[in-house]
C-alpha positions in Angstrom: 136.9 92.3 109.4 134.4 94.2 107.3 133.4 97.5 108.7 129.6 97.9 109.1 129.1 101.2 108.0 126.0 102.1 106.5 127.8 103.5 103.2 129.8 99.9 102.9 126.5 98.1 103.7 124.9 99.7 100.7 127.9 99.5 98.4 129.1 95.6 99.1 127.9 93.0 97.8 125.9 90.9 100.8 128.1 88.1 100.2 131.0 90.1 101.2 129.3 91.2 104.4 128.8 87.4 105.4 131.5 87.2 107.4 132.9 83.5 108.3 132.4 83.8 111.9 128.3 85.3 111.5 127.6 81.8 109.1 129.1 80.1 111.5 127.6 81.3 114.4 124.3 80.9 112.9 125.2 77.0 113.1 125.4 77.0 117.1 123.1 75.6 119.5 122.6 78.0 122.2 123.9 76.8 126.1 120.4 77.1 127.4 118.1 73.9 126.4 115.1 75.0 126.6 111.7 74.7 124.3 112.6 77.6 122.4 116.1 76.5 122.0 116.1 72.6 121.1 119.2 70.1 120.9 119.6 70.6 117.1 121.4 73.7 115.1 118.7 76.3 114.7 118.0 79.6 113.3 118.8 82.6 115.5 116.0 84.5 117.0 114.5 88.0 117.4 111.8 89.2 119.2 110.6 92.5 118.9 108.2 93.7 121.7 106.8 97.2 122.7 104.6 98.8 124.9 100.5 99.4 124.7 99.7 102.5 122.6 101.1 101.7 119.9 105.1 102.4 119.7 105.8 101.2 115.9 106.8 97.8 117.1 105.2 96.3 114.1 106.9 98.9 111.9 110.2 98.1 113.3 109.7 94.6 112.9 108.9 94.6 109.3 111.7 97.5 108.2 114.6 94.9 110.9 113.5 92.1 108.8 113.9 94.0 105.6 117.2 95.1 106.4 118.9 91.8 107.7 117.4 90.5 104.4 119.1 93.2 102.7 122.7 92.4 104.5 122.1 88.9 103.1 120.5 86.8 105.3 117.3 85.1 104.9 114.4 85.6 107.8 111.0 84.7 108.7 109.4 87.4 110.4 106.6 85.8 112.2 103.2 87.3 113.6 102.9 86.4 116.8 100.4 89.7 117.9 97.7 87.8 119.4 95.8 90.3 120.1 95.8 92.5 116.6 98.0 91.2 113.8 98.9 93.3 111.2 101.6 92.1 109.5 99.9 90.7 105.9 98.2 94.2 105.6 101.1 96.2 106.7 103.1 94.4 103.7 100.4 94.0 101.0 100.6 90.1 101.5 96.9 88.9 101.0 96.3 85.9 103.3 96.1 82.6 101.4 94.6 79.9 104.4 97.6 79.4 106.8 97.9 81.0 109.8 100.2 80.9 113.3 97.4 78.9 114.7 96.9 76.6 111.8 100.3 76.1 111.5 101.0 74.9 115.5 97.8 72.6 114.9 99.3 71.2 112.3 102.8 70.7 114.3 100.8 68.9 116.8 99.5 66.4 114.5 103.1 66.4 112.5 106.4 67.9 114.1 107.9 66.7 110.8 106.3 69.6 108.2 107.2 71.4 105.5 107.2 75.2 106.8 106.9 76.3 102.9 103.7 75.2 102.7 102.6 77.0 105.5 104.1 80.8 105.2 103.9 83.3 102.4 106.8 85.0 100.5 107.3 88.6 100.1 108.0 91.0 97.1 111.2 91.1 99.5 114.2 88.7 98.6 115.1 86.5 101.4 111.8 87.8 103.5 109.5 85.2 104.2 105.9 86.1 106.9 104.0 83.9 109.1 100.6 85.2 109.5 99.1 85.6 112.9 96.0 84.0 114.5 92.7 85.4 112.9 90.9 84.6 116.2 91.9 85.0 119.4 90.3 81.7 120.8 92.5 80.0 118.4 95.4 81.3 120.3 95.5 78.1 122.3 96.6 76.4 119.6 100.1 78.1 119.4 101.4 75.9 122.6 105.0 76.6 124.1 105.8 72.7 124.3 105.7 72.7 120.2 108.2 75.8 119.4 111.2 73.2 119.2 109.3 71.4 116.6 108.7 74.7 115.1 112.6 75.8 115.1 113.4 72.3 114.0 111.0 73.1 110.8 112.3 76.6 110.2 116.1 75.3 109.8 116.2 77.1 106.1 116.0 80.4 107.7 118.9 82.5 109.3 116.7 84.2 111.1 113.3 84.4 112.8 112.0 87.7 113.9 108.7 87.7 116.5 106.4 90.6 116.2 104.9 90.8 119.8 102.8 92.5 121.6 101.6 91.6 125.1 101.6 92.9 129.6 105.0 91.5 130.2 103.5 91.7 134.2 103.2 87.9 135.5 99.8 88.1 137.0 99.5 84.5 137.2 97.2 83.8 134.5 97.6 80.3 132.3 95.9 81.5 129.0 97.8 81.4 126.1 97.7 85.4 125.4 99.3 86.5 128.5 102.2 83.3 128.3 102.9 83.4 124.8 104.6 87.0 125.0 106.4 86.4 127.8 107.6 83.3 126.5 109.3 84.9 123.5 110.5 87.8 125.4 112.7 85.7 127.8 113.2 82.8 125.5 114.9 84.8 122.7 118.3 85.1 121.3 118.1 88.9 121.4 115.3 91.1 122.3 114.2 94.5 121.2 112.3 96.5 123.5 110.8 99.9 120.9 109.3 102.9 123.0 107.7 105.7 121.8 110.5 108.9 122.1 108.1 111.2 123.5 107.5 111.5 127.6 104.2 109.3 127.1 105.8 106.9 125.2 109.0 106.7 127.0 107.1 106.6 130.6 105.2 103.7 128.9 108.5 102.1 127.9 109.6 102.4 131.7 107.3 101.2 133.5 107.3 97.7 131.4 111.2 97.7 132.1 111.1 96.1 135.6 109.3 92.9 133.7 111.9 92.9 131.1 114.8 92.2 133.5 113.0 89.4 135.4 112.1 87.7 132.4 115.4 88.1 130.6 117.8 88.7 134.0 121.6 89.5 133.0 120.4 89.1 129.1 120.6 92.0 127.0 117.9 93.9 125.9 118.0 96.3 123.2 115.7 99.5 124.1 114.9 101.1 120.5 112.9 104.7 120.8 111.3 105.3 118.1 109.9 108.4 116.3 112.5 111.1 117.2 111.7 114.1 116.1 114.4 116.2 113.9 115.1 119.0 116.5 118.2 119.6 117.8 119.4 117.7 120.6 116.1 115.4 120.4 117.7 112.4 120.3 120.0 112.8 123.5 117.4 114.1 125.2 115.0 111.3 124.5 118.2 108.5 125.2 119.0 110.7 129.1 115.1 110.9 130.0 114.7 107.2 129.6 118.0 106.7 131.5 116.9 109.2 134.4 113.4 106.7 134.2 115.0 103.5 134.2 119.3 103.6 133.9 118.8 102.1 130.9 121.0 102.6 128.0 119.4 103.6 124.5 120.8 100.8 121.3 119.5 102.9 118.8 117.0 105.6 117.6 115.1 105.9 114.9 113.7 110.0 113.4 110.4 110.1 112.9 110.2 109.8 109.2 105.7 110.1 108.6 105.7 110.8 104.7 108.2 107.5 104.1 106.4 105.5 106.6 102.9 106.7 105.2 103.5 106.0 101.7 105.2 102.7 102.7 101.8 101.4 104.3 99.8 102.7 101.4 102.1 100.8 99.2 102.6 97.8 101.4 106.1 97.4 102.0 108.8 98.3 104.0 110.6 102.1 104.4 113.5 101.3 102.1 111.5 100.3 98.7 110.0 104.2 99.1 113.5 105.5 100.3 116.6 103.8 100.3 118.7 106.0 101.7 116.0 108.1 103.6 117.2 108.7 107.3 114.6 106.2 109.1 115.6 103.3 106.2 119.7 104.0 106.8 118.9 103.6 110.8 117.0 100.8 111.1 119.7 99.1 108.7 122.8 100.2 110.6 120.8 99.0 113.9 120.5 95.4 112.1 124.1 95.5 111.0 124.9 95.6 115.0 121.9 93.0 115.4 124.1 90.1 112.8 127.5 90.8 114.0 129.1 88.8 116.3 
């Protein structure tokens, strides 16, 4: 078994890190049936979800995508922000027509497209993006009955990561902004929930967490803070406060890292293009190493 340390992820070759038992795995049908999760082999699926006041969901989401292209794999990160989508600006990508709305309007019409014509490549090997919706009245058109269709079109990719944003709270309303995140929250192969690692931002986090485990029950979630400051003793005390809040255990953290991150959004593109081996790049690619092994 290859060891998934971040020096050997940098070093090997991302053939050698595709192990037999992760390509097959990517093959399987999940048990649940469901339309997220159709009768037919289908990529595996990520969706990345944070709190309001802004936690660097988005920025997670891009640098995750980056790094489990960099491990080998190939992935369509998706913009599924209804409310504010960023994605195209955060990565430089200009917007050429197609959109997340577009495209389900055109999977109403035609379950049988070609998803190529529809997303835009990246600068980054193996990263492909799925605008969002321009306009949130068009967000009726992304309709939960047609994600199988969509999987079924995306069967080139390993992986689809969901930016999201969205009230997990189930206050009984039928628009398509307040279903849509929940949908992909509990309707995911894995789920990253990314707080803030201040008492704001982790208080934020909590109080969403309650949601989270009635949309996702006994299924793991993945609680990400975010923006840890480089003091000593930050990061545990960030990882105990949220578990005093919520006895929830931390996956990962990731150090605040502002001049990288900065010059990555001037630049548009992820963390590791400005620094490789700078300390937010190397944790947000050992956290996807533990997100692609079985």
């Amino acid at each position: 078994m290859v060891e998934l340390t971040y020096e050997a992820i940098l070093s090997q070759n991302p053939e050698e890190l595709a192990v037999a038992s992760v390509l097959e795995s990517l093959s399987q049908t999940g048990s649940s049936q469901t339309a997220f999760s159709p009768k037919i082999a289908s990529p595996k699926t990520i969706t990345v979800w944070g709190p309001g006041g802004s936690p660097g969901r988005s920025t997670l989401a891009i640098n995750l995508s980056d790094s489990i292209a960099r491990l080998g794999y190939s992935v369509l990160l998706i913009d599924a922000d209804l409310f504010n989508p960023s994605l195209p600006l955060m990565l430089g990508v200009p917007l050429r027509g197609h959109t997340l709305s577009t495209l389900f309007a055109e999977l109403n019409r035609n379950p049988a497209i070609d998803l190529k014509d529809f997303v835009t490549e990246t600068d980054i090997k193996g990263l492909s993006l799925m605008p969002g919706i321009t306009n949130l009245a068009r967000a009726s058109e992304i309709q939960i009955e047609l994600f199988a269709a969509f999987l079924s079109a995306a069967q080139r990719y390993d992986y689809l990561v969901f930016d999201v944003a969205g009230d997990l709270a189930d206050k009984g309303l039928t628009s398509n902004s307040e279903r849509i995140p929940r949908f992909l929250v509990r309707e995911a192969q894995q789920v990253i929930a990314v707080g803030e690692a201040n008492i704001l931002g982790l208080e934020r986090l909590a109080r969403q967490v309650a949601d989270l485990r009635r949309l996702r029950f006994d299924r793991q979630v993945r609680f990400v803070l975010n923006r840890v400051e480089p003091k000593p003793r930050s990061t545990v005390e960030a990882a105990e406060l949220f578990w005093q809040l919520t006895k929830e255990r931390v996956s990962a953290t990731l150090p605040q890292d502002r001049k990288t991150l900065a010059t990555a959004l001037e630049r548009g593109c992820p963390a590791s293009v400005i620094r490789q081996r700078g300390e937010f790049s190397k944790a947000v690619l050992s956290f996807a190493a533990t997100l692609v092994t079985p």
